[in-house]
N, C-alpha and C positions, 0 to 999 in steps of 0.2 A: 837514504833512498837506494842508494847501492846496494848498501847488505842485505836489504830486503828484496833487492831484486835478482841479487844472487842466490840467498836464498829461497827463493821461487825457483831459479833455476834449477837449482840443486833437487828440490823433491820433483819437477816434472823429469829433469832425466830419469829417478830414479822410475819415476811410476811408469814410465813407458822404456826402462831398460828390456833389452832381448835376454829369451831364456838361452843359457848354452847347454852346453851337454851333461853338464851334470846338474843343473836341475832339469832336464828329462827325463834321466835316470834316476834322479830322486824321486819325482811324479811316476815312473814307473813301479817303483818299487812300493811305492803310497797306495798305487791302484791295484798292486799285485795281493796287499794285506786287504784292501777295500773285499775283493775278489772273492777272498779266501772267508771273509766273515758274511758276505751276502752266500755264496754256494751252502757253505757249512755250518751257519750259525739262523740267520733271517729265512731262507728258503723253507728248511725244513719246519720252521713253524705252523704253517701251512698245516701240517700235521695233528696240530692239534685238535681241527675238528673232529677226528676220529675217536674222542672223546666224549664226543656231544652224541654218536652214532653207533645203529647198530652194526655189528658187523658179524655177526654169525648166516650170513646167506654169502658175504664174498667171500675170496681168498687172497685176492687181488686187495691190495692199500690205496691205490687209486682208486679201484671200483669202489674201496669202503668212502671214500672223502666226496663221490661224486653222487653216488647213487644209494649208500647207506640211509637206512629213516634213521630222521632226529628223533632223539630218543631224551634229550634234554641234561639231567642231571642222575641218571638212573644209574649209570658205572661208579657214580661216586656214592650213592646208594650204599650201592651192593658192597662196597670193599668196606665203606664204614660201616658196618653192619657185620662184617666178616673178622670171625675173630681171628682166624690166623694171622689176618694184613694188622693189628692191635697186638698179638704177640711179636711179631716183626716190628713194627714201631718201636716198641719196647727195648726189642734188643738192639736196635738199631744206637738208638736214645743213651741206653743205659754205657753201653760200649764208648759211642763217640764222647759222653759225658765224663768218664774216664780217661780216656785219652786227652780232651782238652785237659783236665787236671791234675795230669801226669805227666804227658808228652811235648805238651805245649810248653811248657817249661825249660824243658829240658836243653834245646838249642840255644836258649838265652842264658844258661847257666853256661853251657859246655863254650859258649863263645867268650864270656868273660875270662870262665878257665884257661883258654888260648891266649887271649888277651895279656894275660899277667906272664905268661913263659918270655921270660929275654933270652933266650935261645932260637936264632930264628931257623936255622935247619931243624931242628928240633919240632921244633911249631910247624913249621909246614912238613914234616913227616908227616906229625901224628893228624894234620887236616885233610893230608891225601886220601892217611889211611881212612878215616872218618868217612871221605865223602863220595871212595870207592861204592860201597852197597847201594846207594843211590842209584848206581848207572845200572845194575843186573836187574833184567824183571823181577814182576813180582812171579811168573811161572817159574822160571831158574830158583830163583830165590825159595818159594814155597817150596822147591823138589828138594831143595838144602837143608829148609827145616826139619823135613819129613824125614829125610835119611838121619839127621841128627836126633831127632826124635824117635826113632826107632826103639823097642824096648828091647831087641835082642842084638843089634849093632850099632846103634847110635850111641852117640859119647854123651849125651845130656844126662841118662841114667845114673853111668859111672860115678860123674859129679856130682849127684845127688846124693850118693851112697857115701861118699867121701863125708858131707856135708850131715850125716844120718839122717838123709832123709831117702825111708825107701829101705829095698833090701832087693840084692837079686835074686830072692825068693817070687818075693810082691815086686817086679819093674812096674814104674808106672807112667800107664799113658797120656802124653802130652795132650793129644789129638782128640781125647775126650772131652764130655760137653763143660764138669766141674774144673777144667784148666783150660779151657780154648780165651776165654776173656783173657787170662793175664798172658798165655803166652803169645797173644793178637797185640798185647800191649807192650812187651818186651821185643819183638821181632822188628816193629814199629818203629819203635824208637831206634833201635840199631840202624835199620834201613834209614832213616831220614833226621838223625842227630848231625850228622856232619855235614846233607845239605840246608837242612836247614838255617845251621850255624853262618853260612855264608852270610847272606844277607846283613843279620847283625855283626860280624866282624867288616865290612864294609861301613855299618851305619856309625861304628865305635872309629872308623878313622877321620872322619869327619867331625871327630871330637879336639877342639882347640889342647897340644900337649902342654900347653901354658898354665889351664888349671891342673896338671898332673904334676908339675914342675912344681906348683908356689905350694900343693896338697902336701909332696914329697918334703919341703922347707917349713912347714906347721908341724912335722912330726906323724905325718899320714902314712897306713901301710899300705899294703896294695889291698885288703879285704875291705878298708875302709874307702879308698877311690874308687873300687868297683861302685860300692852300693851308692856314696856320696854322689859321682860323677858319671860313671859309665853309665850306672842304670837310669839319672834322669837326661841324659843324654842321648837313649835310645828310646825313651817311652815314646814318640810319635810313633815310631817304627813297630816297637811292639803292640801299640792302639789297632793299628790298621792289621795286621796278621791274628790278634784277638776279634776280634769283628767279621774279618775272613771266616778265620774257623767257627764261631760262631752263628753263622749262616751254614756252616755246613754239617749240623748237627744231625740231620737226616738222610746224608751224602756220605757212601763209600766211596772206596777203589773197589771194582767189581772182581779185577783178578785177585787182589786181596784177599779177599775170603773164598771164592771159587775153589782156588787151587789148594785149599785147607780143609775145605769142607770135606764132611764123610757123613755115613748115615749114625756114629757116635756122639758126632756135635751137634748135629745139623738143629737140636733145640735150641742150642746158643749160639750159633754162627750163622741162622739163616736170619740177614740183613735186608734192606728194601731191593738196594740194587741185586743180589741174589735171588731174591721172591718175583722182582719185576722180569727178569730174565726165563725162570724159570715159567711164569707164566705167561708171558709174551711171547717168547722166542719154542718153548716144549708143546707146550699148553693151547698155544696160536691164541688168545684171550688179548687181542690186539687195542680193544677199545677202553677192555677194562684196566689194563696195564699203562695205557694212555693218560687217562684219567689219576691213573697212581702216580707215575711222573710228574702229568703234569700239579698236583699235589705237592709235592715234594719240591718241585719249582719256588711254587708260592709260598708255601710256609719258610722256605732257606729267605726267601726275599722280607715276611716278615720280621724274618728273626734277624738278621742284618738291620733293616731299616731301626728296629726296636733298640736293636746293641746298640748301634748308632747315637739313636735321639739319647737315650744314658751317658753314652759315653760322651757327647755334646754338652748334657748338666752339669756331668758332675765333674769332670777333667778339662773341657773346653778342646780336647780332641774328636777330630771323629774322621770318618773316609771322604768325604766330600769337602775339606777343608784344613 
């Protein structure tokens, strides 16, 4: 009867303990992210109805949400129906499709690579250097392309000439529409190999070095304990970042392409988020640009939810579990 009555005692203190100050400040800090995603995330949804509406009589976004006629499904209409917004798709599609099968890769390879250096100054040199271009926009960043890109000053030429490819007869243009794909996809990778690599050298320390110990004592290399150990060792982590990007098949960076773009490419560079821009924000086409977002919303959600149920059959991973 004691122990039970001390343990009674024990959870009523607990349930009726005082907060001190630092869970105030934790609830502060709780309420300040709450804040941040009701302003910036919940609010603006609201928005959406200007999707449903006309707005070629306001110019005001509130006057289009309040007093705009329902016009129903007519902006969705119109875009699917409009072959530019279907060439756009396209290149949207074909681009990101590439890059998942190119680039996605790419930090899970360069992380094992790191992985295997027993040099540890060494390794964290070359991850600084890696994860430096991460931090410089993508405007800075694009203006570096460009000037390297240059056919009459930029050093990419040079290299190419080296390589025979080219002549500085014929320099040839990066910036045009028959190379803007791969050099979107090289630039890419550079920019976002080394931070993406984080995450999975994180998920790889979390790896018991007991099986790398008893792998090394059977006669194992290290190309063999990568694939043997490291990699099923990280596949949740990689599940959830395939699935990510997989939802976002329809989804740029809008500086990305913006500050690349020219009227050379612009047939293979102009992307949803560059099309929705230009006719949202140049164009003022506020409803129908509406309706294309929000598009692009739901289709990312289906293709998530889809990746998902897949990835739930066939591996027993997925983002909700």
């Amino acid at each position: 009867m004691q122990g039970v009555r001390a343990g009674r005692d024990r959870r009523t203190a607990r349930k009726h303990k005082k907060w001190t100050s630092r869970d105030y400040t934790l609830f502060a800090v709780a309420c300040c992210g709450l804040l941040f995603l009701l302003v910036f995330s919940y609010i603006p949804m609201a928005g959406i109805l200007i999707a449903f509406k006309d707005d070629t009589q306001y110019f005001n976004l509130f006057d289009v949400i309040q007093y705009g006629e329902f016009i129903g499904f007519q902006n969705f209409i119109d875009f699917f129906n409009d072959q530019k917004f279907w060439d756009v798709v396209l290149n949207t599609l074909g681009l990101n499709l590439l890059m998942l099968l190119i680039n996605f890769p790419a930090p899970v390879i360069f992380a094992l690579l790191l992985n295997s250096i027993r040099h540890k100054r060494y390794k964290k040199g070359i991850q600084a250097l890696s994860i430096f271009p991460h931090f410089i926009s993508w405007v800075v960043f694009g203006g570096i392309v460009i000037a390297l890109a240059d056919m009459t000053t930029g050093i990419i030429n040079p290299i190419l000439y080296a390589f025979g490819i080219g002549s500085s007869d014929e320099p040839i243009n990066l910036l045009t529409a028959p190379y803007f794909w791969g050099l979107m996809i090289v630039i890419s990778m550079i920019k976002g190999v080394g931070w993406g690599s984080v995450i999975y050298l994180a998920a790889i320390t979390g790896i018991s070095s007991e099986l790398y110990e008893a792998a090394e004592l059977d006669g194992a290399n290290r190309f063999q304990c990568a694939i043997h150990i490291t990699l099923p060792g990280i596949a949740p982590t990689i599940t959830v970042f395939l699935l990510l990007n997989v939802s976002n098949l329809l989804s740029n960076n809008f500086e990305q392409f913006y500050v690349l773009q020219n009227p050379a490419n612009i047939s293979r560079s102009e992307v949803l988020a560059t099309y929705i821009y230009q006719m949202g924000m140049i164009d003022r086409r506020y409803s129908y640009t509406t309706a294309m977002g929000l598009f692009e919303s739901l289709t990312g959600i289906i293709l998530m939810l889809t990746a998902n149920a897949i990835s739930k059959k066939l591996t027993d991973r997925g983002l909700f579990s």
